[in-house]
N, C-alpha and C positions, 0 to 999 in steps of 0.2 A: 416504432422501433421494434424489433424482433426480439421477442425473447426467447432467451438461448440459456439453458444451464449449464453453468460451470462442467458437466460432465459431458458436454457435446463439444466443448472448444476441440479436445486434442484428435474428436473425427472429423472436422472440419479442414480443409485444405487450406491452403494460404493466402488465394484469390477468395475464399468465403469470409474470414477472416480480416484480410484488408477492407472488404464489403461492408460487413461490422461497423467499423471504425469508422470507414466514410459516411454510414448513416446517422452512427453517434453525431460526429462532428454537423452534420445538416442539420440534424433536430435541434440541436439547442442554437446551432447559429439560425434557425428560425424563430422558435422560441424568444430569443433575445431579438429576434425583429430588425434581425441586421442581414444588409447585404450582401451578397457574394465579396463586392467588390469593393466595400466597409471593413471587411472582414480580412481579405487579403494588403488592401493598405495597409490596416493597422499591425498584420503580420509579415510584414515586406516580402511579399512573395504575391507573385503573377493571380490574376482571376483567373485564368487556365490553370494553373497547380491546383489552388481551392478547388476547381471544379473535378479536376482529377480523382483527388482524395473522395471529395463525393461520388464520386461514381465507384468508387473502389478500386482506382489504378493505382499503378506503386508511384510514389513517390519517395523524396529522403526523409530519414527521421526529426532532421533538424527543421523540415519543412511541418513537419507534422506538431512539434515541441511548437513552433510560431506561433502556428496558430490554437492550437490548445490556450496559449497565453491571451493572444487575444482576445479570445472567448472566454477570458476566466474559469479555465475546465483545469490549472496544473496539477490542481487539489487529487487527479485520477492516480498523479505521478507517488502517493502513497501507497499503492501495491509492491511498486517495488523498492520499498525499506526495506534492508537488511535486519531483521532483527536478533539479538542474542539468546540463542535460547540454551539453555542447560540441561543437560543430559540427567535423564533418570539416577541412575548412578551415582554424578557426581550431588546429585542434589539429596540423595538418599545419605551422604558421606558428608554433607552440609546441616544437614538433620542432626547428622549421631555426633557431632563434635558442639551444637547447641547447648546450652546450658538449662539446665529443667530447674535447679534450684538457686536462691543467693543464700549465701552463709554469712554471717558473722564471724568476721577476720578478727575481732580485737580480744571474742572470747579464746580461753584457751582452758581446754577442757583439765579439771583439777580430781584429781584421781580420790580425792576423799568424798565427793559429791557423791553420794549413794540417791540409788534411784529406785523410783516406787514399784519399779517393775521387776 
């Protein structure tokens, strides 16, 4: 499989790209020791479409989710989680409103109590 750094994807065109992806998907449906046509039954889609995506021609993406499934690969579909992230700012303003100490609510400070200081 090619390896390619995260900072070559966005020079790479779209036919380079689907290229990619169709190799991923060969390797490991080799790897796994399955067939073309193993591989497209279990993802109900044609042994031509399979063969497509391997060669790098477009297909749809629902064709592409199938078989990702088939192959046990959906685990890739965690890049694209959402996740929340928090602004410097507001997280600097979640800081200052933290509490740094706990007191003792039940004393109440008694004005005779002389202190050694």
């Amino acid at each position: 499989m090619n390896d390619i750094s995260y900072n070559n994807w966005v020079e790479m065109n779209d036919s380079s790209l689907i290229e990619v992806i169709g190799t991923y998907v060969q390797h490991h449906r080799l790897n796994q020791n399955k067939s073309q046509n193993n591989v497209a039954k279990a993802a109900g889609i044609s042994r031509s479409t399979l063969s497509l995506l391997e060669r790098g021609e477009k297909i749809t993406l629902n064709s592409l989710i199938q078989v990702l499934r088939a192959l046990n690969l959906l685990h890739i579909m965690d890049v694209f989680k959402i996740k929340n992230e928090i602004s410097p700012i507001a997280y600097a303003k979640l800081q200052k409103n933290k509490r740094q100490r706990a007191r003792n609510k039940d004393r109440k400070p008694n004005p005779n109590d002389t202190s050694e200081w």
